[in-house]
C-alpha positions in Angstrom: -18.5 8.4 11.0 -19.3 6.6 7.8 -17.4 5.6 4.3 -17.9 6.3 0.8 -16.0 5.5 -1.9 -13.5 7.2 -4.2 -12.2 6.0 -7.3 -12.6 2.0 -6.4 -11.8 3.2 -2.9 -13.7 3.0 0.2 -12.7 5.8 2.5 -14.0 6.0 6.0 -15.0 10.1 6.8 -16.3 11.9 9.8 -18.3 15.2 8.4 -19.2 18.4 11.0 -21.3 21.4 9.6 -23.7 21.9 6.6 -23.1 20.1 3.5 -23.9 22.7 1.5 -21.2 25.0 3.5 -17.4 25.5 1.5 -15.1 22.2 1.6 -12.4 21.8 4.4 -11.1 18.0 3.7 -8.2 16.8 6.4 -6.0 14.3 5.4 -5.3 12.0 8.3 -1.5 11.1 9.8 -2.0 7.9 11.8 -6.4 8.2 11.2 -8.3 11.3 10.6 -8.3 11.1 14.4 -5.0 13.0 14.0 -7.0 16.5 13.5 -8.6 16.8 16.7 -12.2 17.3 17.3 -11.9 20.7 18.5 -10.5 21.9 15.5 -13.4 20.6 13.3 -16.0 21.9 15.5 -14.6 25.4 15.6 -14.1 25.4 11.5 -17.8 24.1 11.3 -19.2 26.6 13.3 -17.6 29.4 11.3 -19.2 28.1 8.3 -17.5 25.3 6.6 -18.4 21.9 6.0 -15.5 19.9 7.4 -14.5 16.3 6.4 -11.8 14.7 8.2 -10.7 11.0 6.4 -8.7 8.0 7.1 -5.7 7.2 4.1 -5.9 3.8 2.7 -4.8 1.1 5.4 -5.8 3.1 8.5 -9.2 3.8 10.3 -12.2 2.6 8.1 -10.4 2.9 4.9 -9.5 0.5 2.3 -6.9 -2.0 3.9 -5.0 -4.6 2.3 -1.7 -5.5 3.3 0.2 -2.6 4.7 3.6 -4.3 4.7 3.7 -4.3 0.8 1.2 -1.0 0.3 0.2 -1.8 -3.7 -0.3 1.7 -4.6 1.7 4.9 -4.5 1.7 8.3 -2.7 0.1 9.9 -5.8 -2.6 7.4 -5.8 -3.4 8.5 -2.2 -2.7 11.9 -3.6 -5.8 11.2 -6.3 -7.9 9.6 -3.1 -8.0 13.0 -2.2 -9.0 15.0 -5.5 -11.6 12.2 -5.8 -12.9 12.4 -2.5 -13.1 16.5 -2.8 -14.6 16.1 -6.4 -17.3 13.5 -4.7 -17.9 15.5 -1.3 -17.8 18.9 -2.5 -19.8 21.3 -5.0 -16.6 23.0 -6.1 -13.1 22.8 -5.1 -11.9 22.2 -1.6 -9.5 24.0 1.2 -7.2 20.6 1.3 -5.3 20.4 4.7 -2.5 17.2 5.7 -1.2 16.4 8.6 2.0 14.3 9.0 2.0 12.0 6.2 -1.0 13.4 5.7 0.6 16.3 4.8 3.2 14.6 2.1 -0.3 13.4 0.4 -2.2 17.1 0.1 1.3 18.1 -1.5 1.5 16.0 -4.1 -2.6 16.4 -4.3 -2.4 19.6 -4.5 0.1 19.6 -7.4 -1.1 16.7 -9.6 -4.9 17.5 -9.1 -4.5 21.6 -8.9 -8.4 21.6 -10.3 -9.8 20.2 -7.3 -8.6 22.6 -4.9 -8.7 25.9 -3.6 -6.5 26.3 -0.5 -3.9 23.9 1.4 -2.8 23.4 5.0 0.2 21.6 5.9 0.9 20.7 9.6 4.0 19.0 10.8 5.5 17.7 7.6 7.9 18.2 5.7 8.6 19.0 1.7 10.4 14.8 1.1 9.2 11.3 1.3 10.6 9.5 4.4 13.9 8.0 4.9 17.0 10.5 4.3 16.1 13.9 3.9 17.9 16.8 2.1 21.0 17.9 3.4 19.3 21.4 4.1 16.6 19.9 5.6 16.6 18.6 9.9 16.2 15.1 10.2 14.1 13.8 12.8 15.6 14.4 16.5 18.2 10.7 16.8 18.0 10.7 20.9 14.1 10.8 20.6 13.8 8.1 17.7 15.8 6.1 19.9 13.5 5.9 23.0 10.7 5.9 21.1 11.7 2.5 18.8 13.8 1.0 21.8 10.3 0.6 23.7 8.9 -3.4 22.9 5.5 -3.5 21.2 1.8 -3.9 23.0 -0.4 -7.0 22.8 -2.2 -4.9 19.7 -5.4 -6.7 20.8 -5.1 -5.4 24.3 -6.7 -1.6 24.2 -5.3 -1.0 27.1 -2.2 -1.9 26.5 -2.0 0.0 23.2 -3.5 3.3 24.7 -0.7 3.5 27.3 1.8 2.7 24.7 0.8 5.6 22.8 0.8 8.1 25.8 4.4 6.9 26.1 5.5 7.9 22.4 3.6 11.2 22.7 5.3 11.7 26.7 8.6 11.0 24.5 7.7 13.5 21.3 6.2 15.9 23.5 2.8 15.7 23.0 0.1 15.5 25.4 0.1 11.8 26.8 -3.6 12.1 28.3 -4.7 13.3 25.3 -3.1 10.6 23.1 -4.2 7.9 25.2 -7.8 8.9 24.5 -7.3 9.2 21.0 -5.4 5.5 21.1 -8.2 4.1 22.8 -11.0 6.0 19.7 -8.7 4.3 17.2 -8.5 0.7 18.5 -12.1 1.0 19.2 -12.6 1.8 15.3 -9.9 -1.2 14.3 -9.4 -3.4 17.4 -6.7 -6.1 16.6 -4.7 -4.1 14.2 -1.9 -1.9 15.4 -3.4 1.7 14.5 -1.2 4.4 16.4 2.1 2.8 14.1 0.5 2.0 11.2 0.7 5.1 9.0 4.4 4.7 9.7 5.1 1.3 8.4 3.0 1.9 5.4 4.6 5.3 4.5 8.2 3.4 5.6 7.1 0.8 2.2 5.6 3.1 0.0 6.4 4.0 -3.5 6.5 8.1 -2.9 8.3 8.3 -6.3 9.3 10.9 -8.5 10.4 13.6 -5.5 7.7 16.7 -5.4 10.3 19.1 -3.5 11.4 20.7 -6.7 8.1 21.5 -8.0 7.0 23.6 -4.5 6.9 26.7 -6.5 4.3 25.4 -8.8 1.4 25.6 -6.4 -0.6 28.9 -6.6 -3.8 28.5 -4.0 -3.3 30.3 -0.4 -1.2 27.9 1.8 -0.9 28.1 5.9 2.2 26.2 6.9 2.1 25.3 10.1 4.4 23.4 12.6 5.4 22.9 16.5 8.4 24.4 17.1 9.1 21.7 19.7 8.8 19.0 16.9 11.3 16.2 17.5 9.7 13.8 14.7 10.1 16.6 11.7 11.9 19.8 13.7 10.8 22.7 12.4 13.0 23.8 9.7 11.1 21.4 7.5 8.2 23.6 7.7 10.1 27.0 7.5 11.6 25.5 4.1 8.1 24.1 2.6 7.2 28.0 3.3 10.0 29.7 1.4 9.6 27.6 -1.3 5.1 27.9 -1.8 5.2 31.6 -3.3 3.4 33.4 -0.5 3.0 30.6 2.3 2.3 31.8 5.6 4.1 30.5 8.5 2.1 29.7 11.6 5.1 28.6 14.7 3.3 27.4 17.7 6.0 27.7 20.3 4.5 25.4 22.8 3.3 22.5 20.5 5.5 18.8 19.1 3.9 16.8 16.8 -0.1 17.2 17.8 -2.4 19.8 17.5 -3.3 20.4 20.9 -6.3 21.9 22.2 -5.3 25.0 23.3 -4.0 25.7 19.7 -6.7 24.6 17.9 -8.4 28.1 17.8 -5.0 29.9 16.6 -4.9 27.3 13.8 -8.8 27.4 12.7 -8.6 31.4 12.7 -5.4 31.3 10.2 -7.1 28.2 8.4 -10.3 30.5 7.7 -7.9 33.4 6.4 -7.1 31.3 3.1 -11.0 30.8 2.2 
């Protein structure tokens, strides 16, 4: 793992493969340890060169003060044309997870230049807080227990790990798994409160003008792909941001919530290496 910097912005990466090889950038959700390691390995060893990267306030990356974020979704949405345009020798399969996945949206429109293919996994087509009427809000009965539960001592890794494998226990995710990755991300930012953090920042952030309307616009191969056991953003957010991106594909993994886990990660790398 390392950092470079991107338009005034230093961005903390993790590369696997040749340099040389064809772009595959992955927009974090909470850090770029969102897109598990699996993944990356298998898309390296089929030939790309794959950079996984933490959004500003999270990871490595550029933080300030992530109650009152001082930049917009389409300035992370430039982070990432910036960051392809500095890593890559032409333009780059862009792929979002989460919130990550509102960012390569909007990337993807406002920067269409830079890239050649997009991957979204587990989002949904509108900023957070109210969503369309036609679109599932997240599931009420699993917001509750997850937000009822009282916070860690953040400085505590131990304490933060094992709240994290109860969220993903209460999403459906692998709790085993989580914990590992809580304990990678406190390691990288002990003292800060990394498995919430995307959340509180996206909860503040200017995500102005809405991008929903302007779906059709995007004309590069796009893989949708979502859990049909997501609680957080149930599934019929991903089977609309399909409809509406002229000849998206729609991956369901049947067995899969909010994470990628392991056992998908093949399914997802072969339809992520069908776009280019």
């Amino acid at each position: 793992m390392t950092t470079v910097n991107a338009q005034g912005i230093t961005l903390g990466i993790e590369s696997f493969g040749d340099d040389n090889a064809p772009l595959v950038l992955l927009a974090g959700g909470t850090t770029m340890l969102s897109w598990p390691d699996a993944l990356c390995e298998r898309l390296a060893a089929d030939g790309r060169h794959v950079v996984r990267y933490d959004l500003r306030d999270s990871g490595e990356s550029t933080t300030t003060d992530p109650q009152a974020p001082a930049y917009t979704l389409r300035d992370l949405a430039a982070d990432a044309a910036a960051l392809a345009d500095t890593l890559g020798r032409g333009t780059a399969h862009l792929a979002g997870i989460g919130v990550g996945g509102m960012v390569a949206q909007v990337a993807v429109l406002d920067h269409p230049s830079s890239f050649s293919a997009l991957t979204l996994v587990g989002t949904r087509p509108v900023a957070p807080g109210p969503p369309d009427d036609d679109l599932p809000d997240h599931d009420q009965a699993t917001m509750s227990r997850l937000f009822a539960r009282p916070m860690p001592d953040w400085a505590d890794r131990e304490a933060v790990a094992e709240f994290a494998a109860g969220g993903a226990e209460i999403l459906g995710d692998d709790p085993v798994a989580a914990r590992v990755i809580a304990a990678r991300i406190w390691d990288r930012t002990p003292g800060a409160a990394p498995p919430v953090q995307m959340g509180m920042v996206f909860s503040r952030l200017d995500c102005g003008p809405r991008w929903r309307e302007r779906l059709p616009e995007i004309e590069v191969p796009t893989l949708v792909v979502h859990g049909r056991r997501n609680r957080f953003f149930p599934v019929g957010n991903g089977e609309a941001i399909a409809r509406e991106i002229p000849g998206a594909r729609l991956l369901v993994l049947d067995e899969t919530a909010t994470a990628i886990p392991d056992a998908a990660a093949g399914e997802v790398t072969e339809a992520m290496l069908t776009l280019g």
